[in-house]
C-alpha positions as CSV (number, residue, x, y, z in Angstrom):
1,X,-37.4,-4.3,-16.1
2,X,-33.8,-4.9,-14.2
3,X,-31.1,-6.2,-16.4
4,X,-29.4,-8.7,-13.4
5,X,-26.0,-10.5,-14.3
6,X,-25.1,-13.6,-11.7
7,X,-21.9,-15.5,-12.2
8,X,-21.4,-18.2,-10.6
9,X,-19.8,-21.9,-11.9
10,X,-21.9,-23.8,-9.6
11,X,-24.7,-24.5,-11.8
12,X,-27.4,-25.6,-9.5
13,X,-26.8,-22.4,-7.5
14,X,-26.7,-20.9,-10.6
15,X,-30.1,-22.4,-11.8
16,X,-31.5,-21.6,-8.5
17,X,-30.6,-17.6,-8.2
18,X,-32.3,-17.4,-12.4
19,X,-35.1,-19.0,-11.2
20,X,-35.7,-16.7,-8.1
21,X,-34.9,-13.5,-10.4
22,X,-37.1,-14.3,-13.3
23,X,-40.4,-15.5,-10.6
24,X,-39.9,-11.7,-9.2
25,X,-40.0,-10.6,-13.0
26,X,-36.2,-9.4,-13.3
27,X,-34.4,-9.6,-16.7
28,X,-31.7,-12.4,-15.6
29,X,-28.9,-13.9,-17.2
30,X,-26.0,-16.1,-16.3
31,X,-22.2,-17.1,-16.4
32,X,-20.4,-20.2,-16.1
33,X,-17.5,-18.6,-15.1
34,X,-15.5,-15.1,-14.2
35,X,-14.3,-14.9,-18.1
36,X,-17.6,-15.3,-19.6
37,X,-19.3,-12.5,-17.0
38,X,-17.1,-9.9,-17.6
39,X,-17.4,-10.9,-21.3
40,X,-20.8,-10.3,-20.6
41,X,-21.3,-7.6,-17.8
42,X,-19.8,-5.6,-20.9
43,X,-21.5,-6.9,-23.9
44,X,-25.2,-6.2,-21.8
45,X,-24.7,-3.9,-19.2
46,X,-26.9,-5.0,-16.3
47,X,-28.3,-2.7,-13.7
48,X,-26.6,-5.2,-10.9
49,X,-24.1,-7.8,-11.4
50,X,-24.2,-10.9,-8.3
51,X,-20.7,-12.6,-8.4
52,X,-19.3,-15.8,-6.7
53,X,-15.7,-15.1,-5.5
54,X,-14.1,-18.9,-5.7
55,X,-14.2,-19.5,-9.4
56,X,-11.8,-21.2,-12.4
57,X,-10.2,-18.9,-14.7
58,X,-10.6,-15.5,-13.3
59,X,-12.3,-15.1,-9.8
60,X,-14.5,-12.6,-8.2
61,X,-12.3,-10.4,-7.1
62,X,-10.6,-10.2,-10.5
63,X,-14.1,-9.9,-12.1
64,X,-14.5,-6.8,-10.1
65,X,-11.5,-5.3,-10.4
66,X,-11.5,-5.6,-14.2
67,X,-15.1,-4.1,-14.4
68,X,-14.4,-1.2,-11.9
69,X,-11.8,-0.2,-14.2
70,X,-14.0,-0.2,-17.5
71,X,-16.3,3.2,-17.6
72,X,-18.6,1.3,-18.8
73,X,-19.4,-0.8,-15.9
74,X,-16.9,1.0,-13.2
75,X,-20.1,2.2,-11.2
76,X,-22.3,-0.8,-11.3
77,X,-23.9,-2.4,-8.2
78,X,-21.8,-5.3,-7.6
79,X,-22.8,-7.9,-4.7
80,X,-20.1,-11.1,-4.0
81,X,-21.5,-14.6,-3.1
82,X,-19.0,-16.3,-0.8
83,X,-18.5,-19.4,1.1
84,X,-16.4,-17.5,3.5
85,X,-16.7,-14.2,4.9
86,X,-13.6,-13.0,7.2
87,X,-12.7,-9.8,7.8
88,X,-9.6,-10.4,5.1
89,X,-12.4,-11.0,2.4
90,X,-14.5,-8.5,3.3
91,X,-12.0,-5.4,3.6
92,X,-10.5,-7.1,0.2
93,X,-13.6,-7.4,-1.9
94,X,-14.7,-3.4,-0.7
95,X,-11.5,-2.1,-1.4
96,X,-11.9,-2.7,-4.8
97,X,-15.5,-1.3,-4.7
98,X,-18.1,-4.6,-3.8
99,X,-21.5,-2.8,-2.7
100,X,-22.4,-6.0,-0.7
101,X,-21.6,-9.6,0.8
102,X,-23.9,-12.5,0.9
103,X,-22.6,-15.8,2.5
104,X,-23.6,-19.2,1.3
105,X,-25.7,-20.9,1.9
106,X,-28.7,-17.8,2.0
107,X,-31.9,-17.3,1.9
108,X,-34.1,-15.9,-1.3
109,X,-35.4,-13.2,1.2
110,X,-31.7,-11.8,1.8
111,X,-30.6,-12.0,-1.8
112,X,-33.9,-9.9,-2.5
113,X,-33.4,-7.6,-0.2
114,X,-29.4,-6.9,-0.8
115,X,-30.3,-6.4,-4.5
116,X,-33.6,-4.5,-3.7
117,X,-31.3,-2.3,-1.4
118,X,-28.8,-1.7,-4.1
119,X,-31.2,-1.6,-6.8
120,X,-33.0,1.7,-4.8
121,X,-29.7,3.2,-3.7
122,X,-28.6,3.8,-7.7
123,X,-32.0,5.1,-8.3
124,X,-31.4,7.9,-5.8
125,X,-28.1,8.5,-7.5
126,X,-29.3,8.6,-11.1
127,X,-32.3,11.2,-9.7
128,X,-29.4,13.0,-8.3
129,X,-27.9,13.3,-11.4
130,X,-31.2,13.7,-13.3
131,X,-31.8,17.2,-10.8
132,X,-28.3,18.3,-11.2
133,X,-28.6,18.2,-15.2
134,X,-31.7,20.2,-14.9
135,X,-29.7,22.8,-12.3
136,X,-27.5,23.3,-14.8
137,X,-30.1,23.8,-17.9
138,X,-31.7,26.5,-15.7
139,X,-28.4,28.3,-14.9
140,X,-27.2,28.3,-18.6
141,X,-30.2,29.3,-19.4
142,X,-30.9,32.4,-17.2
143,X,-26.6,33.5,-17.3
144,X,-25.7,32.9,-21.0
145,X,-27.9,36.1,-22.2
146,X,-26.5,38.5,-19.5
147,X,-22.7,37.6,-19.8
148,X,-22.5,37.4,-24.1
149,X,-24.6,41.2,-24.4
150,X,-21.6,43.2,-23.0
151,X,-18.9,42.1,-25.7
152,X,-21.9,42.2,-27.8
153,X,-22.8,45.4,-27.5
154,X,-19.4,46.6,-27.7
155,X,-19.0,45.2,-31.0
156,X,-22.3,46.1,-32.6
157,X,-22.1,49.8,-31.1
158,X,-18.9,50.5,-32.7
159,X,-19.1,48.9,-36.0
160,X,-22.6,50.6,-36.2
161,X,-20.9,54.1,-35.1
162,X,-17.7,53.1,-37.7
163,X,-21.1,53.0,-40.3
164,X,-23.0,56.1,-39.6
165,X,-19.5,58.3,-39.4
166,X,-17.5,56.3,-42.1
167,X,-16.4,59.6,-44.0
168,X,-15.4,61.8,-41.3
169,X,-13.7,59.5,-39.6
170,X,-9.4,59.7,-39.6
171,X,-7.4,56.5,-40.5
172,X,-6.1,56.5,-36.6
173,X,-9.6,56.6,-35.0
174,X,-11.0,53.6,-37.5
175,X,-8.1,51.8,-36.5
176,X,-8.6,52.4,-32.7
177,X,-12.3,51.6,-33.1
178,X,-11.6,48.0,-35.3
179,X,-9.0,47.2,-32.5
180,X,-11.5,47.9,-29.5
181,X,-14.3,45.3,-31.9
182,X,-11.7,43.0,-31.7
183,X,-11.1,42.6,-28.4
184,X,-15.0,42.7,-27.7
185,X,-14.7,39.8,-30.6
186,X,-12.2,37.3,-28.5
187,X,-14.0,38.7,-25.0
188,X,-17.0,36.9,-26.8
189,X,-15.0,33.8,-28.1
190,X,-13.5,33.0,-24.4
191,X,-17.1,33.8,-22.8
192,X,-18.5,31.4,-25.4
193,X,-15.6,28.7,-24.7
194,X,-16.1,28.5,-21.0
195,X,-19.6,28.5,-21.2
196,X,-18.8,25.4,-23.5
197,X,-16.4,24.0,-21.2
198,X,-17.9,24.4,-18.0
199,X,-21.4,22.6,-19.4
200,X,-19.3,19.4,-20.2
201,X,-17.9,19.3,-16.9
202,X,-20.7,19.6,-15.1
203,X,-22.4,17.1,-17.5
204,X,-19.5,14.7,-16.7
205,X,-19.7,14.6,-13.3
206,X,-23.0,13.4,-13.1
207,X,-22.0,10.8,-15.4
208,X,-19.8,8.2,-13.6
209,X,-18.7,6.3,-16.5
210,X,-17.6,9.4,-18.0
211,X,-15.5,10.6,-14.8
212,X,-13.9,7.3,-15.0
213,X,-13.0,8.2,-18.6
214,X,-11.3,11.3,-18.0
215,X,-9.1,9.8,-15.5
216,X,-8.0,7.5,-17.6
217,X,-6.1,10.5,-19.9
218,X,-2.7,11.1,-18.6
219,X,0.1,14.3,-19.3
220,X,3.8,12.8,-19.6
221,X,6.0,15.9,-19.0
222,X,3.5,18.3,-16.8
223,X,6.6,21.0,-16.7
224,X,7.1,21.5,-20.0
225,X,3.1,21.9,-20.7
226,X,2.2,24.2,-17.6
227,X,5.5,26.6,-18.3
228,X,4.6,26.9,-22.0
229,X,0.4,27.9,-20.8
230,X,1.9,30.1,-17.9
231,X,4.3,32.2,-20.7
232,X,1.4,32.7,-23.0
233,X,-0.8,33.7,-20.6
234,X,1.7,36.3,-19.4
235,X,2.5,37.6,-22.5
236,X,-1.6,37.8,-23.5
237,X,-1.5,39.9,-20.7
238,X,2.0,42.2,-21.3
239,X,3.3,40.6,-17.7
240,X,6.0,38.7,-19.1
241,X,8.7,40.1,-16.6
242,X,6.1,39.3,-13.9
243,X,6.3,35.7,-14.7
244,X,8.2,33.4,-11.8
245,X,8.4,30.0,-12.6
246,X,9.9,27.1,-10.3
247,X,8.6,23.7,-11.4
248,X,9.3,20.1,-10.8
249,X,8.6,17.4,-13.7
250,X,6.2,14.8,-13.4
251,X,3.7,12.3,-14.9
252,X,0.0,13.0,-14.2
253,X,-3.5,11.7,-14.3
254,X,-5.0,14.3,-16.4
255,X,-5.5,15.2,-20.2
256,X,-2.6,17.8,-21.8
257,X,-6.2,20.0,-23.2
258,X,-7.4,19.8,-20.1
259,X,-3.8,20.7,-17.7
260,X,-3.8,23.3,-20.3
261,X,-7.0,25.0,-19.6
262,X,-6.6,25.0,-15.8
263,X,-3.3,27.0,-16.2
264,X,-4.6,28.9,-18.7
265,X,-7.7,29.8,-16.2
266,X,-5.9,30.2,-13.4
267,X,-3.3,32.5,-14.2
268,X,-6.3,34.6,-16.0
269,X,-7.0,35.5,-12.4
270,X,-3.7,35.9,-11.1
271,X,-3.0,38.4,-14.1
272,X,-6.0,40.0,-13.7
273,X,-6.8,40.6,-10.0
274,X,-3.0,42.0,-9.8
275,X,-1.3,45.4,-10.6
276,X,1.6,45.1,-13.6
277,X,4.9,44.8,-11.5
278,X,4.0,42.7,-9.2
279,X,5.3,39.0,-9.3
280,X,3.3,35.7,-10.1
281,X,4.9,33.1,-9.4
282,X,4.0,29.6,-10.5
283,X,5.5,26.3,-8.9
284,X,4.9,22.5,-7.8
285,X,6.5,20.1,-6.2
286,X,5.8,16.1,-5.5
287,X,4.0,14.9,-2.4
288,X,2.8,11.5,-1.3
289,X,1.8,10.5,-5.1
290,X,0.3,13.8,-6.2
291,X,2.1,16.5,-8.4
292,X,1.0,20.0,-6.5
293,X,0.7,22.9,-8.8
294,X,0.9,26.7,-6.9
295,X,-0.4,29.8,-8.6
296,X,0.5,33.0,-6.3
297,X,0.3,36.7,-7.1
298,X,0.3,39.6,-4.9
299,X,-3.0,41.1,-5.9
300,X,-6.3,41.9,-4.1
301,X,-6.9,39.0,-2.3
302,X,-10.0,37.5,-1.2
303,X,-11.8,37.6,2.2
304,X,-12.5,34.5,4.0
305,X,-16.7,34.5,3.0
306,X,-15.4,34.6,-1.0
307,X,-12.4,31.5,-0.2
308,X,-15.8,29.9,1.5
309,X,-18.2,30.8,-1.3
310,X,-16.0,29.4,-4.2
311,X,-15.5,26.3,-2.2
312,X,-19.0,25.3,-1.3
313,X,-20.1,26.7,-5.0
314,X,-23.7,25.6,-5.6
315,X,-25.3,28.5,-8.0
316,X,-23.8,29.2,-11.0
317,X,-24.9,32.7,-11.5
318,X,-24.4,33.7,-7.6
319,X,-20.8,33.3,-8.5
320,X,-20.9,34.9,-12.0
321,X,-22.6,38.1,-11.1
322,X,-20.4,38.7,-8.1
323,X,-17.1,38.9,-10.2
324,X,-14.9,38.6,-7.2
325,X,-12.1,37.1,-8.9
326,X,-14.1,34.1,-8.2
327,X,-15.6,33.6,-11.6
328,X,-16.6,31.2,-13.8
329,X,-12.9,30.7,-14.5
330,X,-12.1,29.5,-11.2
331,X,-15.2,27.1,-11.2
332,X,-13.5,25.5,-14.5
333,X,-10.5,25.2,-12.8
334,X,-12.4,24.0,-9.4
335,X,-14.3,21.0,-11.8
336,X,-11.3,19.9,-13.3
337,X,-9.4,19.3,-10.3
338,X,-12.1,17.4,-9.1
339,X,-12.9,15.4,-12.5
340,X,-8.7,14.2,-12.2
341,X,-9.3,12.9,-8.3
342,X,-7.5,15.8,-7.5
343,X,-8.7,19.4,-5.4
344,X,-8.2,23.0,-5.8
345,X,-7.3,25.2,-2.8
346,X,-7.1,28.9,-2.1
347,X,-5.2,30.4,0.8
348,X,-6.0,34.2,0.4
349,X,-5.2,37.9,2.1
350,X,-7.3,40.2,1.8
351,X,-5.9,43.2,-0.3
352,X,-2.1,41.3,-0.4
353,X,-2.0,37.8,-2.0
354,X,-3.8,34.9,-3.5
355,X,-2.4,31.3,-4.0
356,X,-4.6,28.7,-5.6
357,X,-2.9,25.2,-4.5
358,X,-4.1,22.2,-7.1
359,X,-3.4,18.4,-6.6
360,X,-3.5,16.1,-9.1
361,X,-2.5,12.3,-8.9
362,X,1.0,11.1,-10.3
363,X,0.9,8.2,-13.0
364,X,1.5,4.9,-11.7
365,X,1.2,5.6,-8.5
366,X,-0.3,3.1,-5.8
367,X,-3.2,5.4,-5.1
368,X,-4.3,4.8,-9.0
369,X,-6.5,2.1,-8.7
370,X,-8.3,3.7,-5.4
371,X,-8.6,7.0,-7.2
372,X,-10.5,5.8,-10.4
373,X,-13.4,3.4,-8.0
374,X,-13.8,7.2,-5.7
């Protein structure tokens, strides 16, 4: 049974809509006033709230904006009762996210139908997600066992051939064996990690309230953060000399764990896919509201199908077995741009340079509100 939420301080109206609602078996409760209904949109969580817009204390449109910016309720169908509807109203209640307008006086047949329409429109969404969540069951699944056996061989193969040879072998050639199970040891740790990583995101973003929660995090001081990722990642890779870096500070919508990781990831790539001399150069500057973080290195490149491929990314394991420098690395970084209400994109030559361009939204700025209802 549908949990329905009306507030509205008329209370004949009021009386009227509960009475419709419960006759077509819904679960309906009411509020005087906009206080008490966000007081309880939170408390009980309906599937579909139906709000009045003139109202003492707090109106509609506060009512709305208040529950579009609680994860809790940021994604629930919300339909406004009005005495008026011109165009001001209208383009100012869906700015802030209304799903639909009903103007007094109506009939039971269109109230019915605008929350019967709204009602079936979530249910698509939640099988969406429901489908998705299965996708990514099914690729961990069928890519977890192939990626963890190499480091896994590695390490058992050696330590069982340090075993068998124990006494013949020399001091130098244990050493050069424990070293080589050590890096199949944190090759296996990082696999493990982003496998870790990348099933949260995913299982975020079919989660609404959750999205809403990450974009709620914020970094104070992105500079100081990214340049302190982008030195340990060169030096993890002996390219410290390599390392360019020309950054502008700002405050941005995104967690410091999680600006980490997409550096970190990131310049993985750039390090990786390029020869040891060659420069990588990190920057960003501050456009229109958005902090804009550049990667570049003058490595391999990718072809124009691979810069397609990684954007439209569907299959998990299509990208993982290809390898093209367009692993699951880049698919992190990929989710975590768009988690933030930000993007990731690649401008690539083939066999001369990659630069992966990333936006992210500045704190405070007038976008804000927009960016957490998308």
């Amino acid at each position: 049974m549908k949990k329905l939420l009306i507030v509205e301080d008329e209370a004949a109206i009021r009386a009227n809509i509960l009475d419709l609602l419960k006759a077509q078996d819904f679960d309906a409760i009411a509020a005087e006033n906009g206080t008490i209904g966000v007081e309880m949109a939170l408390s009980h969580l309906p599937d579909l709230i139906i709000c009045d817009i003139m109202m003492p204390e707090l109106d509609g449109y506060e009512v709305l904006k208040t529950l579009r910016q609680n994860p809790l309720t940021a994604t629930t169908p919300f339909i406004f009762l009005t005495a008026k509807a011109d165009q001001v109203d209208l383009r100012a209640g869906m700015s802030l996210g209304a799903d639909d307008y009903l103007t007094k006086p109506f009939r039971s047949k269109e109230l019915l139908q605008a929350i019967a329409t709204r009602l079936e429109k979530q249910a698509v969404i939640e099988n969406q997600q429901a489908q998705k969540l299965n996708e990514l069951r099914c690729s961990i699944t069928l890519s977890l066992p192939h990626e963890l056996r190499t480091p896994l061989n590695g390490i058992i193969g050696l330590s069982e051939l340090m075993i068998a040879e124990y006494s013949s072998l020399s001091s130098t050639e244990s050493l050069e064996m424990l070293q080589d199970i050590r890096t199949s040891g944190k090759r296996l740790h990082r696999l493990i990690q982003n496998f870790l990583v990348y099933a949260e995101l995913e299982l975020a973003a079919t989660d609404s309230k959750r999205v809403a929660s990450f974009r709620n995090y914020q970094t104070h001081s992105a500079k100081s953060i990214i340049a302190e990722q982008a030195i340990l990642q060169a030096r993890a890779a002996n390219r410290e000399a390599d390392l360019h870096l020309k950054l502008l500070d700002a405050s941005i919508q995104i967690s410091t764990r999680y600006l980490k990781k997409l550096v970190e990831e990131l310049l993985d790539n750039a390090f990786k896919f390029s020869s040891a001399g060659t420069p990588v150069t990190v920057s960003s500057v501050r456009e229109n509201n958005f902090f804009i973080l550049s990667i570049c290195d003058k490595g391999r490149g990718m072809s124009t199908r691979q810069v397609t491929e990684v954007g439209a990314y569907q299959q998990f394991e299509r990208k993982l077995y290809e390898q093209q420098g367009s692993g699951l690395g880049l698919i992190i970084a990929i989710r975590l741009a768009k988690l933030h209400a930000g993007k990731l994109f690649i401008e690539s030559l083939l066999g001369q340079q990659t630069t992966v361009l990333v936006t992210l939204p500045e704190v405070n700025s007038c976008l804000e509100t927009k960016l957490l209802l998308t």
